[in-house]
Backbone as CSV, one residue per row, in Angstrom:
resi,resn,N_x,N_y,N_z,CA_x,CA_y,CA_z,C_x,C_y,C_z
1,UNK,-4.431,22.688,86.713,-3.738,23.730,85.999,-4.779,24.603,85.306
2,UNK,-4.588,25.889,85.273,-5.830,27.106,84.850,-5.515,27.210,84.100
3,UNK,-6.418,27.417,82.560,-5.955,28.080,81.481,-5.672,29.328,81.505
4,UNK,-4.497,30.016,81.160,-3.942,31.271,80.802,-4.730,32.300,80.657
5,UNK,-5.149,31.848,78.960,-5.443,32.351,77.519,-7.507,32.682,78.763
6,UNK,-7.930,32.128,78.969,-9.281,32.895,80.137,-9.240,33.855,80.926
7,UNK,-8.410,33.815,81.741,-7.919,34.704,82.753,-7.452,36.294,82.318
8,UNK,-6.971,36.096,81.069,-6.652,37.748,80.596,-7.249,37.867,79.376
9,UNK,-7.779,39.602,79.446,-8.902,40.207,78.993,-8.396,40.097,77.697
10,UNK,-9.322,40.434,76.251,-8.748,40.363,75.224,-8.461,41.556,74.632
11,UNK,-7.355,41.725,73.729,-7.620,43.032,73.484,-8.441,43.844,72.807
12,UNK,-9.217,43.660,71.952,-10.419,43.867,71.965,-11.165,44.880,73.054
13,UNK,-11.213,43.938,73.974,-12.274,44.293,75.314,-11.372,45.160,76.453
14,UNK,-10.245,45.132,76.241,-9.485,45.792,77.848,-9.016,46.504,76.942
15,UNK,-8.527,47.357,75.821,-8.294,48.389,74.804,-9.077,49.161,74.024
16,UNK,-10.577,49.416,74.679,-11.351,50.161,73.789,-10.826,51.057,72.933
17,UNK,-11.079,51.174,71.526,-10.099,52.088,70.942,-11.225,53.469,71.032
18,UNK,-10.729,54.915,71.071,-11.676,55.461,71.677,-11.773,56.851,70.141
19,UNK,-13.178,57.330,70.088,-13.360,57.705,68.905,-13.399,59.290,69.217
20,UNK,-12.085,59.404,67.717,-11.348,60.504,68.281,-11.965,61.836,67.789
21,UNK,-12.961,61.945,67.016,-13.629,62.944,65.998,-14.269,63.662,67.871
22,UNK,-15.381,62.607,68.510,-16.015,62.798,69.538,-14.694,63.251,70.740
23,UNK,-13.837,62.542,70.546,-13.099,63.197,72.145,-12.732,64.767,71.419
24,UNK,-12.077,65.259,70.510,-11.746,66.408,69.936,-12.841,67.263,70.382
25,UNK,-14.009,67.257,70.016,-15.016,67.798,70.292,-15.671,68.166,71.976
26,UNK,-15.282,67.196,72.410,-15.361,67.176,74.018,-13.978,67.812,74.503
27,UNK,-13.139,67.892,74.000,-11.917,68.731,74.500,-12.337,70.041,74.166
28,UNK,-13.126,70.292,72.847,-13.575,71.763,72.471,-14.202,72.396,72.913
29,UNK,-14.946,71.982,73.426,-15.905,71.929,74.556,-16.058,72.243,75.743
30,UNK,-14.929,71.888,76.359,-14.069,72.113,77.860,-14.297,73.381,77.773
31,UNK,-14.215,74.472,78.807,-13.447,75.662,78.997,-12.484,75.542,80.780
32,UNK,-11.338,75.527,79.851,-10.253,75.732,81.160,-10.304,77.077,81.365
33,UNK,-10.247,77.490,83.001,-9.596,78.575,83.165,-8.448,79.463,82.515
34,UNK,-7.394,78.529,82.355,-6.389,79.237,81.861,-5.992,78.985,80.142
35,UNK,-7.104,78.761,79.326,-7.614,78.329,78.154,-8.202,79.002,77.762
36,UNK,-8.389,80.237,77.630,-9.663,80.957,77.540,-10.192,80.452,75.825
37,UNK,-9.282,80.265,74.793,-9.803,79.948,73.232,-9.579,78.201,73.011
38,UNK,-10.435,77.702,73.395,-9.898,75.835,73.475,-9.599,75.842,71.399
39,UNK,-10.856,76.520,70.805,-10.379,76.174,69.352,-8.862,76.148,68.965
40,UNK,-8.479,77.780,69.038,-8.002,77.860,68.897,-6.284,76.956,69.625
41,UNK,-6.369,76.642,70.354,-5.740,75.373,70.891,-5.735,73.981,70.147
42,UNK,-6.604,73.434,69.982,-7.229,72.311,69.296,-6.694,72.702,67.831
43,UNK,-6.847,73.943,67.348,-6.551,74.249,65.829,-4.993,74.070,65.534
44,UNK,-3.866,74.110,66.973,-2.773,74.771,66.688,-2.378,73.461,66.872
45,UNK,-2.856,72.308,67.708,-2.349,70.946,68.008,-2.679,70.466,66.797
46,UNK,-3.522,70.589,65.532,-3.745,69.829,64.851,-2.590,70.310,63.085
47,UNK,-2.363,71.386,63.851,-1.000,71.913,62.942,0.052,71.171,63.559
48,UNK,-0.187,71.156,64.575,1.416,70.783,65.089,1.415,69.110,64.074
49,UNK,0.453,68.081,64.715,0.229,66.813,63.829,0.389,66.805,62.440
50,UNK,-0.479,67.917,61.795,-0.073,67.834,60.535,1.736,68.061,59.942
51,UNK,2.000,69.048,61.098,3.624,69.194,60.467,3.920,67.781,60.890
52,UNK,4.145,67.355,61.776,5.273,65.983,62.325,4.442,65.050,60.980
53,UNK,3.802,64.815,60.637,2.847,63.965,59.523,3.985,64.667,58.002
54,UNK,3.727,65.690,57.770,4.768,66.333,56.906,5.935,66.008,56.509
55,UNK,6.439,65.817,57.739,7.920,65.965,58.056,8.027,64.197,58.203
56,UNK,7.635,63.390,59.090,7.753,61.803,58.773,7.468,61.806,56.851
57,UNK,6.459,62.011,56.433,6.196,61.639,54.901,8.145,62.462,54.208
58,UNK,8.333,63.244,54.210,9.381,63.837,54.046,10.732,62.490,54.338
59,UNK,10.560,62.304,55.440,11.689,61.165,55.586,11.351,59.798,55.217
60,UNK,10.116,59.515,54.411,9.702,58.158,54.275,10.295,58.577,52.792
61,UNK,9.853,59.344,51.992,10.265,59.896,50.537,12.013,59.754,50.339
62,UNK,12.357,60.324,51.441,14.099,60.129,51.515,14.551,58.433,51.626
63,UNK,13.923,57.821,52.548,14.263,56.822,52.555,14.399,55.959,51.603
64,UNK,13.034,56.393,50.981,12.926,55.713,49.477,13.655,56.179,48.326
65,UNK,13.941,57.046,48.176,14.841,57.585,47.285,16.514,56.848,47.619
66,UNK,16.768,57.015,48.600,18.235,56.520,49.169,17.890,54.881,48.957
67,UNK,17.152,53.949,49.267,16.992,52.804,49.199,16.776,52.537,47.265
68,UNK,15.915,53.169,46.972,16.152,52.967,44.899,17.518,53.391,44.601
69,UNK,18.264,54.192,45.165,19.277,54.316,44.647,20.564,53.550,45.019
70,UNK,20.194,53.046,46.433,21.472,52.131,46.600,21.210,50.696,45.832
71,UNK,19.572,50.782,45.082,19.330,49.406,44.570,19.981,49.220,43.166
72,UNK,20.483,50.605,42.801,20.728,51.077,41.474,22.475,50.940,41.510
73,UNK,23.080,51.066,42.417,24.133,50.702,42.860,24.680,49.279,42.736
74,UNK,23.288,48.581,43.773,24.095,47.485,43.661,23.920,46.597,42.419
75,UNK,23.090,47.223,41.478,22.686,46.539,40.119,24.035,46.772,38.961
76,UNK,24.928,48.071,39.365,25.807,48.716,38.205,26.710,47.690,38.928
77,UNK,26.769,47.694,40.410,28.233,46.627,40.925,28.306,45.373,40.540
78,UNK,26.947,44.872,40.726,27.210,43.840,39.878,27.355,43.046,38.572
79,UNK,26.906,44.377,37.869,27.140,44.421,35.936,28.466,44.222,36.322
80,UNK,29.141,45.454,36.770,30.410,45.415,36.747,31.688,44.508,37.233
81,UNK,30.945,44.372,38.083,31.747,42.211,38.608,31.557,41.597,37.530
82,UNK,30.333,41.532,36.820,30.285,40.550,35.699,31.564,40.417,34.767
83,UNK,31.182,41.885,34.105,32.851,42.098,33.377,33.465,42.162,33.759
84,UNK,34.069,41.921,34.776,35.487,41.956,35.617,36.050,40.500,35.600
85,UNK,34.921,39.833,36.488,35.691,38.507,35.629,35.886,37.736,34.248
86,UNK,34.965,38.414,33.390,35.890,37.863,32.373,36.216,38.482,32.033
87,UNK,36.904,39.349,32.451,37.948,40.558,31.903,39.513,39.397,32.305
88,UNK,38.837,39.027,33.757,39.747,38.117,33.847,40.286,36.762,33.458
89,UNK,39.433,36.336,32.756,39.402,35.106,32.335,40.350,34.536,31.233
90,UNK,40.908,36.252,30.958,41.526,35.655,29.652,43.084,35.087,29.413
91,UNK,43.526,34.828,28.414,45.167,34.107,28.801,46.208,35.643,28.615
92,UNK,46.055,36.502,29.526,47.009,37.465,29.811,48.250,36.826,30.449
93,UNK,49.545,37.667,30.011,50.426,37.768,31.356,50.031,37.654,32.825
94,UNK,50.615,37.609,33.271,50.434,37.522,35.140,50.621,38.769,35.338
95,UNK,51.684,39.710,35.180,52.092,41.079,35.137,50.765,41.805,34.204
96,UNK,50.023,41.800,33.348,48.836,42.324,32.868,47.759,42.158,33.602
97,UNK,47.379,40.956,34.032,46.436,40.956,35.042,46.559,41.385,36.269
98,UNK,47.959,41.270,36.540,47.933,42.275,37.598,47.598,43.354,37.854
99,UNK,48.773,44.143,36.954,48.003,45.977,36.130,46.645,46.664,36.332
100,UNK,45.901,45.118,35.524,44.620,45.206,35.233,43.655,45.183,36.553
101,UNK,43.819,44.713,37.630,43.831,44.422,38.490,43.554,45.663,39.690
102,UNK,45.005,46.324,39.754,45.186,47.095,40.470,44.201,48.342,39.511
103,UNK,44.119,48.613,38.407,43.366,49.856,37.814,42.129,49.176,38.166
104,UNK,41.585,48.403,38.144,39.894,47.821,38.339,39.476,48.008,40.563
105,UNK,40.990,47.608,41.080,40.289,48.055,42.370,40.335,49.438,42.622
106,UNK,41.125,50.366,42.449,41.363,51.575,42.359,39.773,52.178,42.168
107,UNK,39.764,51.723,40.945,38.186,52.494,40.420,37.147,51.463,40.959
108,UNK,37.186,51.083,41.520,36.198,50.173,42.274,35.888,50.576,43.917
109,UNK,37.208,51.287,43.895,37.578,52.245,45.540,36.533,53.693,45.452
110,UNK,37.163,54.177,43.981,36.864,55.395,43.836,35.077,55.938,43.571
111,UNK,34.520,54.506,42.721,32.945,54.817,42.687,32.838,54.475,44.054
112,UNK,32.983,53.658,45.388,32.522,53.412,46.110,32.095,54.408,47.024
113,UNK,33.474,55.231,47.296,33.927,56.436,47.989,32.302,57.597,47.246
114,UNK,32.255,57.664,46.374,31.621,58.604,45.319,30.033,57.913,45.886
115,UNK,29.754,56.520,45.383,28.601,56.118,45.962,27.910,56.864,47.310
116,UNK,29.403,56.470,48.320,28.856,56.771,49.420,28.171,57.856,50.101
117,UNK,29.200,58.693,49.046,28.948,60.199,49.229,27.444,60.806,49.104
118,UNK,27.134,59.499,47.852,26.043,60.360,47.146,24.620,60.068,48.278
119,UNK,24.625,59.319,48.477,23.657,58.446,49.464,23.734,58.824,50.977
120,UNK,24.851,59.351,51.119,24.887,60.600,52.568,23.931,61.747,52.148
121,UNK,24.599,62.423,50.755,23.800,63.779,51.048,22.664,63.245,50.337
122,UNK,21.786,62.239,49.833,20.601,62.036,49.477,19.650,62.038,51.103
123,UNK,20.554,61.605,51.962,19.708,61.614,53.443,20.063,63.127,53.898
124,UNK,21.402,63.459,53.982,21.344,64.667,54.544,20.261,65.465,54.153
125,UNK,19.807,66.312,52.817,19.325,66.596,51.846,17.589,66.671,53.176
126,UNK,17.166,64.898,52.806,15.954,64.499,53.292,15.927,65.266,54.062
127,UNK,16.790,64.971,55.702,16.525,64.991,57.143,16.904,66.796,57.273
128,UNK,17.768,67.551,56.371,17.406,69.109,56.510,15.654,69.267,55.883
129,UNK,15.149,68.725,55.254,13.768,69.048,54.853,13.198,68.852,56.153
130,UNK,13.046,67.600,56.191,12.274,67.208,57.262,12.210,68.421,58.409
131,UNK,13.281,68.531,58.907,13.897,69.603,60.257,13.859,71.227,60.179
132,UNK,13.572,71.345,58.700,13.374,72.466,58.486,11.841,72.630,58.858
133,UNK,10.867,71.834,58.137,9.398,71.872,58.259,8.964,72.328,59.914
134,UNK,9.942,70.873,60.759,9.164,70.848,61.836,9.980,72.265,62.673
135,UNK,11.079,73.234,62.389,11.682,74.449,63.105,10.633,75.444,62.158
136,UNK,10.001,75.490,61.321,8.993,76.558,61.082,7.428,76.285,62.139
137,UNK,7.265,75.006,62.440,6.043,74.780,63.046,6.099,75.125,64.142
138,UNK,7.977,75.103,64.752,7.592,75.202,66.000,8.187,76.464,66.239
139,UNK,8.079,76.981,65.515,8.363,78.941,65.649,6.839,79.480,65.695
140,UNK,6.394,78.585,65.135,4.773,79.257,64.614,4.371,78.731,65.725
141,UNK,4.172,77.607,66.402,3.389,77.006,67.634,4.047,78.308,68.663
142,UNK,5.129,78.912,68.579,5.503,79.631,69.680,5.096,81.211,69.726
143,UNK,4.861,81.337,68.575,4.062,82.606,68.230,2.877,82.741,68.991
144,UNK,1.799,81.217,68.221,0.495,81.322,68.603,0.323,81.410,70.233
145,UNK,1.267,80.541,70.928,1.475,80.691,72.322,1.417,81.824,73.070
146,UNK,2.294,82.754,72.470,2.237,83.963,72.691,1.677,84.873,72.638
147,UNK,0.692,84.443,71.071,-0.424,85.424,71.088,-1.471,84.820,72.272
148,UNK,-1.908,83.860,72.125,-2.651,83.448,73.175,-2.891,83.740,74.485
149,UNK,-1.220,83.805,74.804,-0.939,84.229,76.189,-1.717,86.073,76.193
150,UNK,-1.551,86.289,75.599,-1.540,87.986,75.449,-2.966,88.127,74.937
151,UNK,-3.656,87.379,74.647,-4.962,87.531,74.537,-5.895,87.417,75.495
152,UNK,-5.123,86.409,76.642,-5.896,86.540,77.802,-5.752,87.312,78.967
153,UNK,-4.889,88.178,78.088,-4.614,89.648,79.370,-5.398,90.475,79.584
């Protein structure tokens, strides 16, 4: 029986990770025919990265905001369970606790509904940022395209 773990390369050695300062530079370097400004190429890809970089940080910020706040949620829900049961605890009527009861799920319906709301448009909110960033980059990537194109006329 052959060992496995010999037979395949490690990753390490069969994944050279390849150094990207030097390939940038060797792409700059190039002249394509139909490239006539590589910088300027290279300059507009590294906008493009920086927006999508923008725009992810943008939705990592949302996430986090929506995640502290549903943590803040579930901290008031459960204050509020607290007092609820011994709201219940006490020697009421059956007909009072009932009452009591039905007004405590009601408003227990109504922050939820309200919660939910709020924590939609805390993402909505995010993901129009986000989408906004990356529809200006790529109006601008379509510009530069264009100028480009028209520069090599």
């Amino acid at each position: 029986m052959s060992d496995s773990s010999q037979s395949k390369p490690s990753g390490a050695s069969f994944f050279p990770t390849p150094n990207f300062p030097d390939f940038t530079k060797m792409f700059a370097e190039m002249k394509f025919p139909a490239m006539p400004d590589m910088e300027a190429f290279v300059a507009a890809n590294r906008r493009n990265i920086e927006a999508i970089t923008a725009a992810n940080r943008i939705a990592l910020e949302g996430a986090q905001a929506v995640s502290r706040r549903h943590m803040e949620i579930v901290q008031q829900s459960m204050a509020e369970m607290t007092e609820a049961v011994r709201a219940f605890a006490t020697p009421d009527a059956p007909q009072a606790k009932a009452a009591r009861q039905a007004e405590m799920l009601k408003k227990i319906y109504e922050q939820a509904v309200g919660n939910i709301k709020e924590l939609g448009d805390l993402i909505q909110k995010s993901n129009a940022e986000a989408i906004a960033l990356l529809n200006r980059r790529f109006t601008e990537a379509l510009d530069e395209v264009k100028s480009l194109a028209e520069n090599k006329k």
